[in-house]
C-alpha positions in Angstrom: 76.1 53.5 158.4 75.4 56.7 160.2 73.9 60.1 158.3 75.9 63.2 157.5 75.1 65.6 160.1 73.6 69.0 158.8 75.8 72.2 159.1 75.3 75.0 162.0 72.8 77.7 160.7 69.9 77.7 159.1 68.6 75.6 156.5 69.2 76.5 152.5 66.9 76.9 150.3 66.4 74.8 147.3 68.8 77.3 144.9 71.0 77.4 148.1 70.0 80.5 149.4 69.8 81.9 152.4 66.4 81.7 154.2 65.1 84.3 156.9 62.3 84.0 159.2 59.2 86.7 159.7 55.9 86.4 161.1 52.6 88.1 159.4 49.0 88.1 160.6 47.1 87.5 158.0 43.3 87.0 158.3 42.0 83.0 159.0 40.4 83.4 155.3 44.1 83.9 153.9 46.0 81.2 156.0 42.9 78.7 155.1 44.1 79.1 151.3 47.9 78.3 152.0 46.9 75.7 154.2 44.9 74.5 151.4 47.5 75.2 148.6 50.6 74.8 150.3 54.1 77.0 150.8 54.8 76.2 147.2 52.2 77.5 146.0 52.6 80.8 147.6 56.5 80.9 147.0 55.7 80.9 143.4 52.7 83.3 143.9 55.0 85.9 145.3 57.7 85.7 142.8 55.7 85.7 140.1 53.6 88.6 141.6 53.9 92.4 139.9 54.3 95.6 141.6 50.8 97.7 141.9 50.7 100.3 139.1 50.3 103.7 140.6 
């Protein structure tokens, strides 16, 4: 048996989704704690995050 090959493009994301790619630097404290924690972790931590009340 041979596997389906995966479209062109970019990969999905788990809703299906469209996923884009930026870069941040961040300070080695802050990428020690998603290291740490993981990208789910900070997926989740950004969309449960509130705007800063002015």
């Amino acid at each position: 048996m041979t596997e389906a090959k995966r479209g062109p493009g970019r990969p999905k994301g788990p809703t299906g989704e469209a996923r884009e790619r930026r870069a941040m630097y961040l300070p080695a404290a802050l990428w020690a704690k998603i290291d740490l924690y993981g990208k789910d972790w900070l997926e989740r931590l950004i969309a449960n995050a509130k705007p800063p009340k002015e």
